[in-house]
C-alpha atoms as one frame of an Amber mdcrd trajectory, in Angstrom:
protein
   0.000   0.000   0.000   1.152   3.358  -1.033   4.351   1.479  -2.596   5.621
   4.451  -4.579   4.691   7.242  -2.342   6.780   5.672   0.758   9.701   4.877
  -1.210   9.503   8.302  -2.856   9.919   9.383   0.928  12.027   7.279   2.080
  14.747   6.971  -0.023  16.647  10.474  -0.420  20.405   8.889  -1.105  20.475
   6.410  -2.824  23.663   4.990  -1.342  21.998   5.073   1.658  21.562   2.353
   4.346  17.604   1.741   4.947  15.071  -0.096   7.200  11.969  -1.511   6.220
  10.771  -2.258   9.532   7.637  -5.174   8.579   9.236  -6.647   5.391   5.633
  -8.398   5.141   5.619 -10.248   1.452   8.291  -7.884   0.610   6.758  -5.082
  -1.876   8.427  -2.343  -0.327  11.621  -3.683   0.591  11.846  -4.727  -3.581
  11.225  -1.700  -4.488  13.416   0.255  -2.103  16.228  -2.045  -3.613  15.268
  -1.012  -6.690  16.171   2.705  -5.766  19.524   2.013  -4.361  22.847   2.251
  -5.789  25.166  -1.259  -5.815  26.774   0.855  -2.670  23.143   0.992  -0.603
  22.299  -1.725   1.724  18.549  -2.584   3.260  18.252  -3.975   6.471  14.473
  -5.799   6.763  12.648  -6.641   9.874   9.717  -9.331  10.469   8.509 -11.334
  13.181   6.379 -14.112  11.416   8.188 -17.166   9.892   6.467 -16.804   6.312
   8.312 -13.405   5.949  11.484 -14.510   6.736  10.327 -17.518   3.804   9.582
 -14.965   1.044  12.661 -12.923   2.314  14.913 -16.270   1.473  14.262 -15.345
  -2.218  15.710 -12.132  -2.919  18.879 -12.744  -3.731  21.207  -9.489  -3.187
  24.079  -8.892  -1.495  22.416  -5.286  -0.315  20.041  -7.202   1.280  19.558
  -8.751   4.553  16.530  -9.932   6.911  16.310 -10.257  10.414  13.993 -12.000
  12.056  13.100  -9.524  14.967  10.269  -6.639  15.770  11.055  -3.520  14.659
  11.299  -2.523  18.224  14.430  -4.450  19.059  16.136  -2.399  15.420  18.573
  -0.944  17.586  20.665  -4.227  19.158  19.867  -5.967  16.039  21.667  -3.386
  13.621  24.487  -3.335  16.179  24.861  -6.346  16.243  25.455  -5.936  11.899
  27.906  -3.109  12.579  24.976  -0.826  11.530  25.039   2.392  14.220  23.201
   5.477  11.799  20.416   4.998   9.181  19.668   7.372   6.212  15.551   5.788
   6.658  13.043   3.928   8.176   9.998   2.502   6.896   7.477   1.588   9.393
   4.057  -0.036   7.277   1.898  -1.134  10.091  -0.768  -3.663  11.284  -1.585
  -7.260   9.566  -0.409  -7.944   5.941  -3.116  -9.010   3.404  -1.635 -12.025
   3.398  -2.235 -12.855   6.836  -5.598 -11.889   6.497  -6.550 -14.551   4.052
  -4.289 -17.474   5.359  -7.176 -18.569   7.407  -4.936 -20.901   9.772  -3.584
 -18.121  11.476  -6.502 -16.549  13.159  -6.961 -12.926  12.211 -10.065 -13.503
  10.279 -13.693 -13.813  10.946 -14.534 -14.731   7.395 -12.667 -17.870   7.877
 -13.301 -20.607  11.028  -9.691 -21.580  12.269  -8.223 -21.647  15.268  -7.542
 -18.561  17.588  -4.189 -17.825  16.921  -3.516 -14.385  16.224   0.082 -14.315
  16.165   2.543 -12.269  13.963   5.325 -15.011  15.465   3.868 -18.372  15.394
   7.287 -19.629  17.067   6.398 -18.173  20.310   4.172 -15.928  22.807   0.743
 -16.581  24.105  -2.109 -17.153  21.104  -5.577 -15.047  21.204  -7.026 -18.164
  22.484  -5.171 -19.088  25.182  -5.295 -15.178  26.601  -9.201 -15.636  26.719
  -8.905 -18.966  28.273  -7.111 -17.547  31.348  -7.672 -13.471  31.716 -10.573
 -12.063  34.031 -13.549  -9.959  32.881 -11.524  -6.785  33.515  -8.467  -7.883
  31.168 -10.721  -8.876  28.245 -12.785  -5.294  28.461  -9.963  -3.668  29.008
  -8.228  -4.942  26.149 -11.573  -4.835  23.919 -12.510  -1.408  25.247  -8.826
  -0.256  24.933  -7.860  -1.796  21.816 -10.909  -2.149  20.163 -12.280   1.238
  21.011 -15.254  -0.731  21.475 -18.789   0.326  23.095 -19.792  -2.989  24.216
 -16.558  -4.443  25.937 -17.924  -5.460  28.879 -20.694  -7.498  27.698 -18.222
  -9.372  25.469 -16.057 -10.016  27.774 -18.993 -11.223  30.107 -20.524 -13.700
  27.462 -16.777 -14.853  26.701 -16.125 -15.837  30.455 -19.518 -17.130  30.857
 -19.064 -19.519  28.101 -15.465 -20.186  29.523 -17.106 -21.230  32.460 -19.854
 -23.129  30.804 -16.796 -25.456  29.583 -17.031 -23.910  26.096 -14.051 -21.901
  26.131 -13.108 -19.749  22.857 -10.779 -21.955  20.662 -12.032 -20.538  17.062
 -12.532 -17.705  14.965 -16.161 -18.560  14.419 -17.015 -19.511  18.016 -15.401
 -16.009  19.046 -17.810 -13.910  15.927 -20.632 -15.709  17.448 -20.392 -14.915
  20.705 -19.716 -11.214  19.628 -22.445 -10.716  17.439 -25.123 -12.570  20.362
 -24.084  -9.676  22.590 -23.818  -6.453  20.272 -27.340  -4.741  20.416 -26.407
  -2.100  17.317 -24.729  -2.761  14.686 -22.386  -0.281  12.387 -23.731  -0.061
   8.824 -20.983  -2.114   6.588 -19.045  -3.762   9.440 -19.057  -6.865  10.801
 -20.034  -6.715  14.665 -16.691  -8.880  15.825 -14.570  -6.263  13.789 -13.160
  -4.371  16.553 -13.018  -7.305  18.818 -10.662  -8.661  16.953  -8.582  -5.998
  15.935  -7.959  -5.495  20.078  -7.067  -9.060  20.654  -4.577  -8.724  17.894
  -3.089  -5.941  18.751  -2.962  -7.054  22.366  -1.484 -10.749  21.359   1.111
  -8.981  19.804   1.846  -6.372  21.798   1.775  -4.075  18.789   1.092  -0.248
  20.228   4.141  -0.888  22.617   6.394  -2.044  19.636   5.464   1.144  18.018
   6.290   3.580  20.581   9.363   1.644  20.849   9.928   1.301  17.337   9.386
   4.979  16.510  12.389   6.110  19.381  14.659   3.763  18.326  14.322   4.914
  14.459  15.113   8.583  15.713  18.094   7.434  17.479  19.390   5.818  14.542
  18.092   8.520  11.836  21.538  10.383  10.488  20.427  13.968   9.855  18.025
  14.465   6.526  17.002  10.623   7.461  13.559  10.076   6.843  10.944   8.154
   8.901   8.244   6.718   6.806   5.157   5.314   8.591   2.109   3.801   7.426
  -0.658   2.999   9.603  -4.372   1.953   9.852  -6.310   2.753  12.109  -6.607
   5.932  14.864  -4.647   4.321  17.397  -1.596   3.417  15.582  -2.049   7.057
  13.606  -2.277   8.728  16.766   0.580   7.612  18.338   2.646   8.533  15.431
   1.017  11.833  14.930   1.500  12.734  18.614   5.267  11.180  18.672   5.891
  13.419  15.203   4.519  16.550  16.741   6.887  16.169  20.208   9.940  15.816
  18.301   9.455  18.740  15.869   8.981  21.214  18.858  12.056  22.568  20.683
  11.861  21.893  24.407  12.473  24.692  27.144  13.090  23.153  30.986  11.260
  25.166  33.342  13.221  24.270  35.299  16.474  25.802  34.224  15.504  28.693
  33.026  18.742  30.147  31.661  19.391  26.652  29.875  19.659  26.295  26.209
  16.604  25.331  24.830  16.691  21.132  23.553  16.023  21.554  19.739  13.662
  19.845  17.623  15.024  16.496  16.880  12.464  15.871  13.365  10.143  18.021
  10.961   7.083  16.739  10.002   7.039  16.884   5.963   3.901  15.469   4.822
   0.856  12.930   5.333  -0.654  11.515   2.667  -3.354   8.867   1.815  -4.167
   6.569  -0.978  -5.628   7.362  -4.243  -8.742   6.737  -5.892  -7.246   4.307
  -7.795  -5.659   2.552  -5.089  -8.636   2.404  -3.224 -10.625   0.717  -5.855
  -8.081  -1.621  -6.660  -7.668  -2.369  -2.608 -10.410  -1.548  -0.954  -8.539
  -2.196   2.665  -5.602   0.462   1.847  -9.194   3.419   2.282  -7.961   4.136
   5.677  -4.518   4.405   5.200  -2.057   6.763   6.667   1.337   7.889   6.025
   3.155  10.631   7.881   6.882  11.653   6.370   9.050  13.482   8.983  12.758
  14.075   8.438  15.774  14.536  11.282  16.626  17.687  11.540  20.592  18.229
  12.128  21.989  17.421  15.244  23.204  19.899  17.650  27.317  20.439  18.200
């Protein structure tokens, strides 16, 4: 989604050393190779095992995956010698392809089990978080998450059937239970939508990875590096949005008064969203966002 546009803004030298924080099925990352010079080098990121799979197949010597959240970018390009980046693309959330793989739980439209992970090799699975967490986790989760009216009910008619020895194991059982609780209905959306979005995010941890994500980029970011992030909902926008707007103010400590002020550390450059055409050719990239912001020099 928004292939051109983000590697428009990303790339800026092209013998530059670049992230692509969620390699995914690896659009992005093939066409931010494409940009770069013989001297450029790309440094991927992805936590799910099929990733690292389609990432096996490009064969380039300026290329290199490593199978890690984009949160951990920092020890893992030390531990490649790689200290300063010239960009960092951050393209949120599920991949399509996850979507429609129906064994690995993200979907209502298919009946599989409750998985939910991004990293089927370890952590706890959608399923087995409902199996054990009290009413209060699962609204707070759903409600948190989800941004979702009717959290507490869910999570009531989840630990009631929990307790009825009909614990959630599947997709379907889990859209059922949903839609027997929601008393209104959004025009267009399925009623377990947001329910499932929360678990996800929750199951993998995925608003904490971005904060952490974001300040490790601008650690690494040389100055006139660019940060590149695409998300997909409000929560993931407004965390980038708000993290964008700290970092492009300059900071005055109260109190020291007679202190120099801290200057901005980025400049927000742009935020764009799909096309027309993009939108009718994928329907899910309509609520796409992508913010550009760019390092600003760094103080002597």
């Amino acid at each position: 989604m928004l292939l051109t546009e983000a590697v428009e803004a990303l790339v800026a030298n092209d013998d530059g050393i670049y992230v692509d924080g969620t390699f995914g099925r690896g659009g992005h990352s093939r066409a931010v190779l494409a940009r770069l010079s013989a001297n450029g080098r790309l440094v991927a990121f992805d936590k799910d095992p099929e990733a690292l799979a389609e990432a096996a197949t490009i064969d380039d010597p300026r290329f290199v995956i490593r199978h890690a959240s984009f949160a951990e970018m920092a020890a893992e390009l030390a531990a490649i010698g790689v200290m300063q980046v010239d960009g960092v693309l951050l393209d949120l959330g599920v991949s399509s392809p996850q979507i429609d793989t129906p064994a690995r739980g993200f979907s209502f439209r298919f009946d599989a089990p409750l998985d939910m992970r991004m990293d089927t090799t370890r952590g706890e699975t959608a399923a087995d978080f409902l199996a054990r967490a009290t009413t209060q986790d699962i609204t707070d989760v759903i409600r948190t998450h989800g941004e979702e009216r009717f959290a507490h009910p869910i999570a009531k008619a989840l630990v009631a059937a929990r307790e009825a020895g009909q614990a959630v194991r599947t997709t379907a059982e889990l859209a059922r239970i949903v839609a027997s609780v929601m008393r209104k209905r959004e025009p267009g959306q399925d009623p377990a939508t947001r329910t499932f979005q929360a678990l996800r995010i929750h199951v993998n941890a995925e608003l904490e990875a971005l904060e952490q994500g974001l300040n490790a980029a601008l650690a690494l970011l040389r100055p006139a590096g660019r940060l590149v992030v695409i998300s997909f909902h409000s929560l993931e926008d407004r965390i980038v949005k708000t993290f964008i707007a700290r970092e492009s103010k300059a900071v005055y400590d109260r109190r020291a008064p007679f202190a120099p002020e801290q200057p901005l550390r980025l400049t927000a450059l742009a935020r764009i969203k799909p096309g027309p055409t993009e939108v009718a050719i994928n329907p899910r990239s309509r609520s796409a966002v992508m913010r550009v912001a760019e390092r600003t020099e760094v103080a002597a």
